[in-house]
N, C-alpha and C positions, 0 to 999 in steps of 0.2 A: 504493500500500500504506500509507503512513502516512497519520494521522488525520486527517483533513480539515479536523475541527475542531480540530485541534493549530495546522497550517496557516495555518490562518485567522486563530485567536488569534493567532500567534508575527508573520503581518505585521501585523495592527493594532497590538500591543505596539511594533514596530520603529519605523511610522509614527505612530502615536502620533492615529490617523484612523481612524473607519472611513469615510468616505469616498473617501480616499484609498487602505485597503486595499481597498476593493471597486473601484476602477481597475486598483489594480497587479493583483489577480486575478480583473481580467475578470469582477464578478458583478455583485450589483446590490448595493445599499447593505445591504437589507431583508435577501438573504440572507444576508449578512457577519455582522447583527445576530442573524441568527436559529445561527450557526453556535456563536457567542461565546457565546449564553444557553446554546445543551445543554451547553456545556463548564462551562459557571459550574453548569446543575442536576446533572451528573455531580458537580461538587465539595460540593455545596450551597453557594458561597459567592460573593459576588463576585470577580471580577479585576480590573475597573475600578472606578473612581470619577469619576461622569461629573457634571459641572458646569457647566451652560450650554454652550459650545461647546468645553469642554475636559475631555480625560479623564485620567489618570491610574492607572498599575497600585498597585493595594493590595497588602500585604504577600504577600497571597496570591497575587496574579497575578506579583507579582514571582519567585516561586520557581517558577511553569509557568512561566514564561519563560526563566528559565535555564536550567531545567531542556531544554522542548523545542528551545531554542537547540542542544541537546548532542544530544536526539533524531532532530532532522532530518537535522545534520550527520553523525553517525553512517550514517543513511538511505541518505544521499548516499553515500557510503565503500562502504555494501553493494552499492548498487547498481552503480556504477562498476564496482567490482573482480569482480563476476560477470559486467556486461556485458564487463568485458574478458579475464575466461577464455572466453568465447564467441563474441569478434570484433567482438562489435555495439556501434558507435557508435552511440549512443541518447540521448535525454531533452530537456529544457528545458532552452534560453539565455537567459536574460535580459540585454539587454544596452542600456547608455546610451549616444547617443549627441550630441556636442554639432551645433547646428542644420547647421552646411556642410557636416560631413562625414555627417551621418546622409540628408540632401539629396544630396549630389552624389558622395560615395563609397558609400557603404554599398548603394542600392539594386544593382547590378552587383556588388558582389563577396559578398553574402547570396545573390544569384540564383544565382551560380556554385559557393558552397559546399554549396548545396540539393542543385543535381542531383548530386552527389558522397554527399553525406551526406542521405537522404532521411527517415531518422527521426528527425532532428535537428529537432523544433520551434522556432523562435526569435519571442524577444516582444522588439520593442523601446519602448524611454522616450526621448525626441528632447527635450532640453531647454538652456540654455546650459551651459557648462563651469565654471561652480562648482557646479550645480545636478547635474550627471552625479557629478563627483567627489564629492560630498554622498554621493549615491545608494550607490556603491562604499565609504563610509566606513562605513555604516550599511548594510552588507552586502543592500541592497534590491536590486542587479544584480551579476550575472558577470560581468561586463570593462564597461569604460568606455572610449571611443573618443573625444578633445580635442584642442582646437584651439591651447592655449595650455599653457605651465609650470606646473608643478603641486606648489604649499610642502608637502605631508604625506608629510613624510620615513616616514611607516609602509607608502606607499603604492609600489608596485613598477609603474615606466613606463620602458615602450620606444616607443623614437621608431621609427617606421615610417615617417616621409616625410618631407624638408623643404619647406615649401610654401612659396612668394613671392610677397607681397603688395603690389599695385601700385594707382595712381592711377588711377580711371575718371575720364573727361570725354564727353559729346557731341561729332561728330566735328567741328564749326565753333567750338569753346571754345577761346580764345586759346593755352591751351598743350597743343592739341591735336596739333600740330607738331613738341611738345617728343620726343627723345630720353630724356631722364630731366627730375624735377623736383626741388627739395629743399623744406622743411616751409616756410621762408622766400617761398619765389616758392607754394605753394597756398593760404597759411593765409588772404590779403585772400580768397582768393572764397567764395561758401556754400558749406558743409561737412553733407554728411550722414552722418550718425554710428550705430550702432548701439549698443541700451542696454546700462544698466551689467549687469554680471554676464554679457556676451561675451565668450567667447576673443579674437574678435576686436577688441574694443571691450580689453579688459585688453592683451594685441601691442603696439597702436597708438598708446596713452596710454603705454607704457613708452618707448618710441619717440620722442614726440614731446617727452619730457621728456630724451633722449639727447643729442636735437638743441639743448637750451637752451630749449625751451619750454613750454606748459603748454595743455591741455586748454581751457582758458578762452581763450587766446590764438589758435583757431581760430573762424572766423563759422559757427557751428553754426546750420542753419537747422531741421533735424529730425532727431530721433531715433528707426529702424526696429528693429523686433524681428525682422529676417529678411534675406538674399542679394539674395534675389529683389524685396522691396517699396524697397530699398534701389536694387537697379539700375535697376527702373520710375522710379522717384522720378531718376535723372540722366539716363534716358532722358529724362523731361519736364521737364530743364533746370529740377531745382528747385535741384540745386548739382552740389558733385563727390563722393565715396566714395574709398577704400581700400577695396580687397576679395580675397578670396582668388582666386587667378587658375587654382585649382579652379573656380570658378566662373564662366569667363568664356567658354568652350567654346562657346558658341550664339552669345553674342551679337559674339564676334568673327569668328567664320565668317558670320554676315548682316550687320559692319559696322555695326550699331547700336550700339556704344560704341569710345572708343578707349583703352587701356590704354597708359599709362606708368609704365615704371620707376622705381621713389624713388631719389634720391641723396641718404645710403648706400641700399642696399640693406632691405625686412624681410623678415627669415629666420624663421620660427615651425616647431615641432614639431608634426605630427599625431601623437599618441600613443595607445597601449595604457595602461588604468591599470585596476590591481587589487589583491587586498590579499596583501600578501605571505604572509601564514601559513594563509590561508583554505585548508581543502581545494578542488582542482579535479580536476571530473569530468572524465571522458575527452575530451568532447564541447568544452569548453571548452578544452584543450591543441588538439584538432586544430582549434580553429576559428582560435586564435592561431598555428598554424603555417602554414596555411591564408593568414591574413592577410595575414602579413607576406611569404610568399612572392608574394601575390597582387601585394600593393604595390609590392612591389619590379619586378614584371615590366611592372604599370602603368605604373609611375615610368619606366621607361625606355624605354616606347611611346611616352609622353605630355611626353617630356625634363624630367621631373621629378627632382631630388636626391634620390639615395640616400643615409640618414647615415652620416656613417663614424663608427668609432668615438666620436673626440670628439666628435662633434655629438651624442652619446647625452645627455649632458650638457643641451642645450638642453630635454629636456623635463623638466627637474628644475628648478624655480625656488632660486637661491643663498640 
């Protein structure tokens, strides 16, 4: 029911792209283009101010913006609150999630909320965890799903899971024997790392500076943008990994890696994060209820920590 071309303008305004609003809604670049022009001949004016590769809202696009910023949100409220004198859980999820968990969680538990909830469309954004929290800041997704603490005290997160993050080796690597290891006895051997702006890669580096040392202090031989290129890579003995032991499910069952425990222990939060004052539709509450219920039943098939209260804390960066 609302304008399409309202729509359309209000995510480009957000992302500040049209390239990128024509990803986030799925069209093509041309039509995003063609959407923004009828809204600019309805007004006769411009909204943007487009400059080699960069655009800007003019005074006028500045005041549709806020304005259908209030339009849509409005939209949202009508819709919700009829769908819910009628029963039906309905509409579009958008949702971010950072690389592990949108990998190794999410497909299984979107599968299971589907057959429950069938007119629930869900779009997901799979990117790292500054990149998802970004997204939730600048109201581009409905819930955001991370791997790591999260500093934007505006931003309302629940820990859904504690996850524990161990040493991979090949199973003939000297301290493949080992019981646990510490940063001391891993750091002389190659080290492959995951790039900057990972949940997992931010954990690790907090960690390693815990222990008295420093990111540089490790013989880093490569750095993957993924779980999966990262495990191939100590499967072929290019070095060792820290990985989330979410992720270790196959290859410990066929024996192609051997995971050890760090001494101390790393503890990291899976979280929920979204914006505390945003209105949330229907569909959205039950998919966070959904969730966390879901996690928790995981959690304790798969002898994963449940958080208790105070561990709620850990997915709030101090």
């Amino acid at each position: 029911m609302a304008d399409r071309r309202l729509q359309v303008f209000h995510t480009v305004a957000k992302v500040m792209s049209f390239t990128k609003a024509a990803e986030t809604l799925h069209m093509t670049q041309p039509a995003v283009t063609f959407q923004v022009k009828q809204l600019e001949d309805f007004f006769n004016t411009r909204l943007f101010d487009r400059t080699h590769n960069k655009i800007t809202l003019t005074d006028a696009g500045k005041v549709v913006y806020d304005y259908s910023d209030q339009i849509l949100e409005h939209y949202e409220k009508m819709n919700s609150e009829v769908r819910e004198l009628t029963g039906e859980v309905t509409g579009t999820l958008v949702i971010g999630a950072s690389t592990t968990i949108a990998e190794y969680m999410l497909p299984s538990l979107l599968g299971a909320f589907k057959k429950q909830f069938e007119d629930v469309n869900i779009r997901l954004q799979v990117g790292n965890t500054d990149a998802i929290v970004s997204m939730v800041e600048n109201n581009m997704i409905d819930l955001g799903l991370v791997e790591a603490p999260v500093q934007n005290k505006n931003l309302e997160v629940d820990v859904c899971r504690i996850d524990e993050m161990q040493l991979i080796c090949p199973l003939d690597h000297p301290l493949a024997k080992r019981d646990k290891v510490t940063v001391e006895e891993f750091r002389k051997y190659g080290y492959i790392s995951r790039e900057e702006g990972s949940g997992s890669r931010s954990v690790i580096d907090s960690y390693i500076r815990e222990q008295g040392f420093s990111y540089s202090d490790l013989s880093v031989v490569m750095e993957l943008g993924s779980p999966e290129a990262v495990k191939m890579a100590v499967e072929s003995e290019v070095g060792l990994a820290i990985v989330s032991r979410t992720t270790l499910s196959k290859e410990l069952r066929l024996g192609t890696l051997k995971a050890i425990p760090l001494d101390p222990p790393i503890l990291r939060p899976f979280s929920h994060v979204r914006q505390k004052h945003k209105f949330r539709h229907r569909a959205v509450g039950e998919l966070l209820e959904f969730a966390v219920e879901y996690c928790r039943e995981r959690a304790t098939q798969l002898g994963f920590r449940i958080p208790t209260d105070a561990e709620q804390s850990l997915g709030r960066k101090k």
